[in-house]
C-alpha positions as CSV (number, residue, x, y, z in Angstrom):
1,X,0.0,0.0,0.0
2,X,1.2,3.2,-1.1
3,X,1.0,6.4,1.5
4,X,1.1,9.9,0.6
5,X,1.1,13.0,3.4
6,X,-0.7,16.2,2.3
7,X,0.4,19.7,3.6
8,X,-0.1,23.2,2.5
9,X,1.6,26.2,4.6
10,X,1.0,29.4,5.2
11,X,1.8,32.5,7.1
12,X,-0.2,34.8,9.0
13,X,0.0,38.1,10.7
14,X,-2.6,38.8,13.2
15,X,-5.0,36.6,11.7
16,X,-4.4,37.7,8.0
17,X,-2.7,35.2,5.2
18,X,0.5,37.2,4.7
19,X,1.8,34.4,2.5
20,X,0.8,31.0,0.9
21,X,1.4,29.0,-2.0
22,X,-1.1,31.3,-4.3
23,X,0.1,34.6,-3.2
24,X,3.4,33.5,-3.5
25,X,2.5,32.5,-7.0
26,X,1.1,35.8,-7.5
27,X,4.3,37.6,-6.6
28,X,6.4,35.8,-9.0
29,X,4.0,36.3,-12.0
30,X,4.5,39.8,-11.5
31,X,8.1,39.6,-11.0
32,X,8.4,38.0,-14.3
33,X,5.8,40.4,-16.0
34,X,5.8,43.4,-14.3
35,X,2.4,44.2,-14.1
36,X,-0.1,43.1,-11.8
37,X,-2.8,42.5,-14.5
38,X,-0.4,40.2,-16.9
39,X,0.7,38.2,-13.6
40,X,-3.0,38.1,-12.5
41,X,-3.7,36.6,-16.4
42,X,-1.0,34.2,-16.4
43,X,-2.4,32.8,-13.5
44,X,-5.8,32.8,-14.6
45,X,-6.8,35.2,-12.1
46,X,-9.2,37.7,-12.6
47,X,-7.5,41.5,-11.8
48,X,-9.9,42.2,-9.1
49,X,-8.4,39.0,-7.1
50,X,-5.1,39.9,-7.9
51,X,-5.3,43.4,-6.5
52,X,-6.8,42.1,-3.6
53,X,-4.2,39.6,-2.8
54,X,-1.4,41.5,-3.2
55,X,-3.1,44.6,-1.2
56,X,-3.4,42.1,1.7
57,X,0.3,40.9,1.4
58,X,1.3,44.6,1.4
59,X,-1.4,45.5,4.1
60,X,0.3,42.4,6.6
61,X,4.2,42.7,5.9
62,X,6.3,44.7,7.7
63,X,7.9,46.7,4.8
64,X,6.1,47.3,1.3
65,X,5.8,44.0,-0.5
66,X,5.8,45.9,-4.4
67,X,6.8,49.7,-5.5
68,X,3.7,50.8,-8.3
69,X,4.5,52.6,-11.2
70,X,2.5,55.6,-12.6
71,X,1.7,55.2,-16.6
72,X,2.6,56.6,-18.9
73,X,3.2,56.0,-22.6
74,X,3.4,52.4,-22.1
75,X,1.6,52.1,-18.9
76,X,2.4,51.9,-15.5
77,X,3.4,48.4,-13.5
78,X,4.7,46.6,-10.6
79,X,8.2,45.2,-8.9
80,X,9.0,43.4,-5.9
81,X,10.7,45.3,-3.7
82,X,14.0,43.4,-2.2
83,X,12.0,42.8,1.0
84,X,8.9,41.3,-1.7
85,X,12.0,38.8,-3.1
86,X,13.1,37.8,0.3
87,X,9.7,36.7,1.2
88,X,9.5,34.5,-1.3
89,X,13.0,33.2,-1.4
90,X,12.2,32.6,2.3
91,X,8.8,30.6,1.9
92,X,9.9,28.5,-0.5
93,X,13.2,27.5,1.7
94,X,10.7,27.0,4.9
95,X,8.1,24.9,2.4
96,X,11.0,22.6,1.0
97,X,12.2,22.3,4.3
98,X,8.3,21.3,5.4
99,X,8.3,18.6,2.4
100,X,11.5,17.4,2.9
101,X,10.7,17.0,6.9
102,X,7.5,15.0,5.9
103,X,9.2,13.0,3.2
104,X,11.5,11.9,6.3
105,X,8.2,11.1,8.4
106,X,6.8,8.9,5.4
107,X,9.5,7.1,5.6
108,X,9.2,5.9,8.9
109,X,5.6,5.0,8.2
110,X,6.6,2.8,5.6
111,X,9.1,0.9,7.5
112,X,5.7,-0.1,9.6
């Protein structure tokens, strides 16, 4: 018999997500883009659900999460600020460390 342990993280600040798998997901689509409305369509997102993810990731971390630009000629857009990269560089470490700590645990299960 094959076992299989399912997980999903995430971290709050008084009560509010600050970060999970889809925010974090969010984040990178508009590092990649730069623009919160072509990260929100690569993820099949609609913009409204974007904005209000990323407003509560901004609204619960300590520093600003993203820097907005104003348009212009060809429109304004988004970055990550360094603090907005080394959130995410830090969840994924602490969510491979999760699934390689349960990976561990499954193993003594199967020794059972």
């Amino acid at each position: 018999m094959s076992y299989k342990i399912k997980s999903r993280i995430w971290i709050e600040s008084n009560n509010n997500v600050l970060l999970g798998e889809g925010r974090v997901h969010l984040l990178k689509a508009i590092h990649e883009t730069g623009s919160l409305s072509k990260g929100a369509k690569a993820l099949n997102l609609s913009y409204k659900k974007a904005w209000h993810l990323l407003d509560s990731v901004n609204k619960s971390a300590k520093k600003p999460v993203t820097i907005n630009s104003i348009g212009g000629k060809g429109g304004g857009g988004v970055a990550l600020t360094p603090y907005g990269q080394a959130l995410i560089k830090t969840f994924d470490e602490i969510n491979q460390n999760c699934w390689n700590f349960l990976d561990e645990q499954m193993e003594k299960l199967e020794l059972l």
